[in-house]
C-alpha positions, 0 to 999 in steps of 0.5 A: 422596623415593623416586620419581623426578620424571622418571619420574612426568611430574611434572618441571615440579613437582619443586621442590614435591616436592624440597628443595633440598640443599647440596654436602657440606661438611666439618665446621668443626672439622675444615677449620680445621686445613688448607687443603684446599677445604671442599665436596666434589661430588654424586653423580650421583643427586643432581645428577639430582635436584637438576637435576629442580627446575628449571622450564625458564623461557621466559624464564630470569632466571638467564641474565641473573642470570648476567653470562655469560649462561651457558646455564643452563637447557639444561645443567640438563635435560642433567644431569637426564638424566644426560647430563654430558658434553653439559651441560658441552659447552654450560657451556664455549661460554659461560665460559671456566673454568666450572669455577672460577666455580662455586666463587668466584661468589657465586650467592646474588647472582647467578643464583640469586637470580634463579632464578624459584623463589626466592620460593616455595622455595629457588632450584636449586643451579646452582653445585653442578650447574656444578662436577659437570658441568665436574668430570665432563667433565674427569675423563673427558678431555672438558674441551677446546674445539677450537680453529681453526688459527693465523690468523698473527696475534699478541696479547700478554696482560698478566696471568694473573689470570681476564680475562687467562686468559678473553681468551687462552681466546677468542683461542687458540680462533680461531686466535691466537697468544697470548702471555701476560705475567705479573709473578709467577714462577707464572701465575694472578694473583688466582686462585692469590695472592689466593684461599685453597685453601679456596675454589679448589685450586691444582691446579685453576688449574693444570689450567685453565692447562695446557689454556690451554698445550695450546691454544697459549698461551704463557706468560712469567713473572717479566715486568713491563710498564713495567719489563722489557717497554714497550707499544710493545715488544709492540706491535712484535711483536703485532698487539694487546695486551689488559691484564688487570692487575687493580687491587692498590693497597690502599685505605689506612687512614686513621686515627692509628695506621696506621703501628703495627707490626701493622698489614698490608694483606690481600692481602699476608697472603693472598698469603703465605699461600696462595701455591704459592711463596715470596713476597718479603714480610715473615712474618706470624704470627698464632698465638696473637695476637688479629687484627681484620679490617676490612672487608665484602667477600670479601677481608676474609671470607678474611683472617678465615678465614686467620688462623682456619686459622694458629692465630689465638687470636682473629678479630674482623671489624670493618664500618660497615655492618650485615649487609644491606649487607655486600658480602661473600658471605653463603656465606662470612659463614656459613662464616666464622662456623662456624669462629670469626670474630666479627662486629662490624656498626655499628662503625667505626675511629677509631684503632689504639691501640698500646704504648711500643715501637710494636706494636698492642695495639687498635682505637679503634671507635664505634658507627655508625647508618645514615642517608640513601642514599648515591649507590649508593643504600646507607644512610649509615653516621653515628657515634652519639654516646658510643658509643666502645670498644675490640676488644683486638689484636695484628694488624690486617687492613685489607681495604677493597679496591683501586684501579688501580696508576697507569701509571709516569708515565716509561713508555709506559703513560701514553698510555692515558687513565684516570678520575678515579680511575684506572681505564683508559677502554675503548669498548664493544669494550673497547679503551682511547684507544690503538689496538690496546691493549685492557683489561678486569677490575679495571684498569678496573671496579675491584675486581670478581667474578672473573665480571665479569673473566671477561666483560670477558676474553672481550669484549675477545677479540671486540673484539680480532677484530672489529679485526683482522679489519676492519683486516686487518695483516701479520701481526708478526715472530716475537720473538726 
């Protein structure tokens, strides 16, 4: 509309008046071909306008939407006045990358869904109005946070995925030196192997990691814990360790034809795929081949959109549940489906069907129904009787997510107490039964939302604080 909200003193009104628009997206025929991020910014205009429609809540449901409980509401009436800078002052106290979850939070779940004018309209476009802030503060060289001089305390963090990098954000800001420890020969973990560029550019994990660097922190890559350093070695040498190590152990297929040639994990196909570097795993080529991916969850929805942008003749996603009880982002359904994935809801796997010579020719399936709540309180899928057929294959992506990797049985690591099903136990200051040794992110909760790493990160820097502020220690020897 041609009048400004703001300036009628109608603002408290503006989303009757306002639609809620979408960030400008490339078009699907012409994203397919590379792997270049598919949303571009707002302008300033529209941020204003778009921020105008919030109603500012006396109790904001998108801040407890938000597992960060992110300030939402003061750095949206900041945006609405064109005052970017202090908005995005506000967005970094409370996320430690407030310019990447914008781009892989699911908001539609989260603190959208809860925005209080959801139910009458469209809900505020809080994403879209986080990553122009955030956006605009670091192009304008006012994306840091000062940080306290250095305490002559030491903390060693295991693994540069998004709790690892938010643990070593807080503890750098309070004055600790940390030390971050990465298996991979580049830092970054989930955020820069397992995410395609379509979703976040590795430049923009890269910018967030020289901040990181510009802040203190050190990083040293191609280091294993168990293997090339012992958790009793860095704890010589640091006061406390945090482990954000995620949890990579893919969850197997299990039905005959599982050990056809083919048959791939999806991780490994993303990583080799997106990844900056050359990775040490067979080649998988899917152009001109008919690829199924089974699964729901967001994973699956990136191997789908890999294997559409590498030439894949055919994308077919195969999921037990129907759409409703999807995990996976509907943003990233809805994405999925413009550039050519197919979707297959009520279809389960009975086995992959393959030729003489041992290669995938396709995927057994039977038709499912759903029945009673399960314990999480979703529908239990039920096969329906006479309902078998088959989806035509060349590759099959198994994306049925991931467990904690086990702690090597000979090593150190297994002094730290874990669950039945091997996640790392931690109290509510997330340290683990070993004191000092902190954790957080996939390693404990399971897979999760890159958010939820972020938070466990940022509460282990706390507790990590609270620790060693109580227990006052010596401050290490300098390593070696």
């Amino acid at each position: 509309m041609s009048h400004d909200p703001l300036q009628t003193g109608q603002a408290r009104y503006a989303w009757r008046e306002i639609d809620r628009r979408e960030p400008p997206k490339r078009k699907a025929e012409e994203r397919i071909t590379d792997f270049h991020e598919i949303y571009s910014l707002f302008d300033e205009a529209m941020i204003r306008e778009q921020a105008s429609r919030c109603v500012q809540c006396v109790s904001p449901a998108c801040v407890t939407g938000c597992p960060l409980g992110n300030r939402i509401p003061e750095w949206i009436a900041l945006a609405a006045e064109g005052r970017f800078l202090e908005a995005a002052e506000i967005s970094r106290r409370t996320s430690s990358m407030p310019e990447i979850c914008p781009r892989v939070c699911p908001q539609e779940r989260l603190c959208e869904d809860a925005c209080v004018i959801h139910s009458p309209e469209e809900p505020v476009c809080i994403g879209a109005i986080e990553k122009f802030i955030n956006e605009y503060a670091l192009a304008s060289g006012n994306g840091h946070i000062a940080t306290a001089p250095r305490n002559g305390l030491r903390v060693a963090v295991v693994g540069s995925g998004p709790g690892g990098l938010a643990c070593a954000d807080e503890l750098s800001r309070m004055g600790y030196t940390v030390t971050v420890y990465e298996s991979q020969l580049l830092p970054g973990g989930l955020l820069l192997f397992g995410i395609p560029a379509f979703k976040l550019d590795k430049a923009v994990v890269e910018r967030r990691i020289n901040i990181l660097k510009q802040q203190g922190v050190e990083f040293k890559v191609g280091v294993t814990l168990g293997k090339d350093v012992s958790l009793s070695g860095l704890l010589e040498n640091h006061q406390a360790v945090f482990l954000g190590i995620g949890a990579l152990k893919p969850k197997a297929l299990d039905v005959p034809g599982a050990d056809l040639q083919g048959v791939i994990q999806g991780l490994p196909f993303l990583a080799q795929k997106n990844a900056p570097i050359a990775l040490d795993l067979p080649p998988v080529d899917v152009n001109g081949r008919r690829v199924v991916v089974l699964g729901g969850g967001d994973s699956a929805m990136d191997c789908l959109r890999t294997a559409i942008r590498c030439g894949a003749a055919e994308v077919v996603c195969a999921y037990r549940r129907d759409l409703a009880n999807m995990p996976g982002s509907r943003k990233e359904y809805a994405n999925a489906l413009e550039e050519g994935a197919r979707f297959l809801f009520l279809t389960n796997p009975l086995a992959i069907e393959g030729n003489g010579d041992g290669n995938v020719t396709g995927v057994r399936c039977v038709r499912m129904e759903l029945g009673e709540p399960d314990a999480s309180g979703r529908r239990k899928p039920r096969p329906v009787a006479g309902s078998e057929f088959q989806i035509p294959a060349d590759l099959v992506l198994v994306a049925y997510g991931f467990d904690p990797v086990p702690f090597p049985p000979g090593s150190d690591l297994a002094r730290i107490a874990v669950n039945d099903w091997g996640a790392t136990k931690v109290d509510q200051n997330q340290m683990t039964s070993v004191p000092g040794v902190f954790a957080g992110g996939d390693v404990v909760r399971g897979p999760s939302l890159v958010v939820h790493a972020v938070r466990d990160g940022r509460r282990a820097a706390a507790g990590i604080h609270r620790y060693l502020t109580e227990l006052k220690p010596s401050p290490a020897p300098a390593q070696p």
